[in-house]
N, C-alpha and C positions, 0 to 999 in steps of 0.2 A: 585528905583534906576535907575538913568537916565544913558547911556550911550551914547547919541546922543545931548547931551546940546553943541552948538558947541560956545556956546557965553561965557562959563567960563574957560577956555583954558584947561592947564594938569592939574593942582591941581583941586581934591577935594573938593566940599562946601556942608556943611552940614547944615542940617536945622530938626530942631525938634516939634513937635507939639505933644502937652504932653499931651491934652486932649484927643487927635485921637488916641493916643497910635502910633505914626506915626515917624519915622526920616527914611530922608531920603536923597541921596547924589548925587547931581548932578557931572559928570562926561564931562571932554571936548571928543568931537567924536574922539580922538586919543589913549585914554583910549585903553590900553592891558591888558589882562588877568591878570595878578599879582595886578595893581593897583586896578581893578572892586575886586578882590578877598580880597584884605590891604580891604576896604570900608567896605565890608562884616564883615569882622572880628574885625573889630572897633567896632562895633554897639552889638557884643553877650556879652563884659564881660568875667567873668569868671563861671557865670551860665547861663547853657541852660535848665532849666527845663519849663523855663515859653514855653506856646505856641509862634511861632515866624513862620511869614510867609516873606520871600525874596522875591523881584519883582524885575527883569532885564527886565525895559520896554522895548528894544527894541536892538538886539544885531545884529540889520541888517548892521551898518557900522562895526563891528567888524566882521563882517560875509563875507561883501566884500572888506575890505581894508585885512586884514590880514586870510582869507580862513577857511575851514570846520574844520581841523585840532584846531585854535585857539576858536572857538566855543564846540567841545569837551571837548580842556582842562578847560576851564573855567566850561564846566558844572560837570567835574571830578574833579577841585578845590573844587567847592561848595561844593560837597557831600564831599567831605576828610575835609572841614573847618567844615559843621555843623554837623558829625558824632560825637553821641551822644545826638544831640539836639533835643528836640519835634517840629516840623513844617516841614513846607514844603518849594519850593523853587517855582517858577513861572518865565517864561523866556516867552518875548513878542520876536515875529521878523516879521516884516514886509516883506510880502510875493509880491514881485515883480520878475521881467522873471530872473533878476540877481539874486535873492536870492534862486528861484524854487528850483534847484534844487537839492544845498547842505540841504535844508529845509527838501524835501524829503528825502534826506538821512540820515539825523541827527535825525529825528523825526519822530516814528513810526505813524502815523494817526490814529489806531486803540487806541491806551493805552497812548498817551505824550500828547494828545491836547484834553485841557478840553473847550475853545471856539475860535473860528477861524469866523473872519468876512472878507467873499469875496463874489462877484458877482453869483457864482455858486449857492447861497444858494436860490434865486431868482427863478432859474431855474428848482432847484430842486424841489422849492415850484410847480412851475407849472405844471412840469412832475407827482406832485403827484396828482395834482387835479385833471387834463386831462388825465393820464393815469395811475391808481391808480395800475395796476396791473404790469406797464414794473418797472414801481416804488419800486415797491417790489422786485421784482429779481435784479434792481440794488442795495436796501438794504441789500439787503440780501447777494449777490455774488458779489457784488464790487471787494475784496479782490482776488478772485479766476478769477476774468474774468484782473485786474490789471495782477496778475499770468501769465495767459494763452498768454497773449497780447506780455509781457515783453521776454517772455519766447519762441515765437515762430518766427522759421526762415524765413518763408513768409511773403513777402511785402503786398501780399491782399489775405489771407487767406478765408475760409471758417468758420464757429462758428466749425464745424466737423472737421476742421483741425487745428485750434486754440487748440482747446479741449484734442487731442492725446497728448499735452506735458506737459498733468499736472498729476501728480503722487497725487495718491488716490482721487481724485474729489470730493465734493458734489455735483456737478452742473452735468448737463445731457450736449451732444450735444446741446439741444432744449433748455433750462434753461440757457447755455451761449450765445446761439445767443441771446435771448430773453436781457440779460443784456448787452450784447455787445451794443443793437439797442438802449437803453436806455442813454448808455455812449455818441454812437453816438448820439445822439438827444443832449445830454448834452455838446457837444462839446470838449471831451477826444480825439475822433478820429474821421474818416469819413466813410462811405460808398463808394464802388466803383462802380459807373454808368455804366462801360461798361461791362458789363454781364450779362447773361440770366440765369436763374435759380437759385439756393440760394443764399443769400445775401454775398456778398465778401465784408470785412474790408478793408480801407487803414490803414494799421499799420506805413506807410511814415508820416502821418498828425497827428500821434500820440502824446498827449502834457502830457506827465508826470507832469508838476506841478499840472497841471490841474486836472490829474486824484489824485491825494493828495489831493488836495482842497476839491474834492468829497467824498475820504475815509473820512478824518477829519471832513467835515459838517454831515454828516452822524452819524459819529460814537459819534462826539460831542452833537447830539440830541438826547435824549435818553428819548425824550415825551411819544416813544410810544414803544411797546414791540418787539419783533420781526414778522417779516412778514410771513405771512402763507402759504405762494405761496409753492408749490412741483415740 
């Protein structure tokens, strides 16, 4: 289900392909929540038992014409429309600086995104090649060094002063710088140059979408098991 078809105006076109097992409805990009929701409900009948999987390729102009708020309701539509049915639903959205950041908020990186393709994943590759070990600790403490980051009042902290505001830890002082240096390398955040002795964070240059794009590629690759690092 398209929602960004900007060439078939507000009505609905539906198209079926019976071998694919496939219908599927183009939508104009002015498409609101109720209509994407009429589409959906058109297509189940009055039996849900067959398996049935929904695709909303792409909810990125409903995402910036009408806010975080109308993205919500539409995915709370969904589950109230196909509750009781066998399948699942799937929601594309295009990940640009405009979309960051409700994306981030809307969608756990850990548990809602099963593939995500951006630029980071490139880097990540290389971080693991060349540094198989800072690799690991940001596999591993992504989540917790995100935490620490978000969560602390200093502009250019310390990993040891990052670290005091996280409640129950897995991560050591030494275990969150070490992931921290890795984010930095990955371009989450920066390093600060003017200081002598432990390394200081600029948390000013800190790009949350970014750090999502990281949780999500991460946690959408699930080739290998978890990292051994302590």
């Amino acid at each position: 289900m398209s929602a960004n078809d900007s060439t078939r105006g507000a009505d609905a076109t539906t198209q079926v392909v019976p071998d694919r097992r496939l219908a599927y409805t183009l939508l104009g990009s002015n498409a609101d929540v109720e209509q994407i929701i009429e589409a959906v409900a058109g297509h189940l009948g009055d039996d849900c038992e067959f398996g049935l999987t929904v695709l909303i390729d792409d909810v990125a102009p409903l995402l910036v014409g009408a806010g975080r708020e109308a993205v919500e309701a539409l995915v709370d539509g969904l589950a109230e429309t196909l509750d009781g049915c066998r399948g699942s639903v799937v929601v594309g959205c295009s990940l640009t600086e405009s979309t960051a950041a409700s994306v981030a908020a809307l969608f756990d990186p850990r548990t809602d995104v099963d593939q995500i393709d951006h630029p980071v994943a490139v880097e990540l590759a290389a971080l693991r090649r060349d540094d198989p070990t800072t690799f690991g600790y940001v596999r591993r403490h992504w989540w917790e060094a995100q935490a620490a980051i978000e969560g602390c009042e200093r502009n250019y902290p310390q990993a040891k002063q990052a670290h005091t505001g996280l409640s129950d830890p897995e991560t050591t002082p030494r275990t969150l710088g070490m992931t921290l240096s890795g984010l930095a390398t990955l371009g989450v955040l920066e390093t600060w140059g003017e200081t002598v002795g432990p390394t200081r964070y600029d948390l000013t240059a800190y790009d949350p979408g970014r750090m999502w794009a990281v949780g999500a590629t991460l946690a959408a690759d699930r080739t290998d098991g978890e990292p051994t690092n302590d």
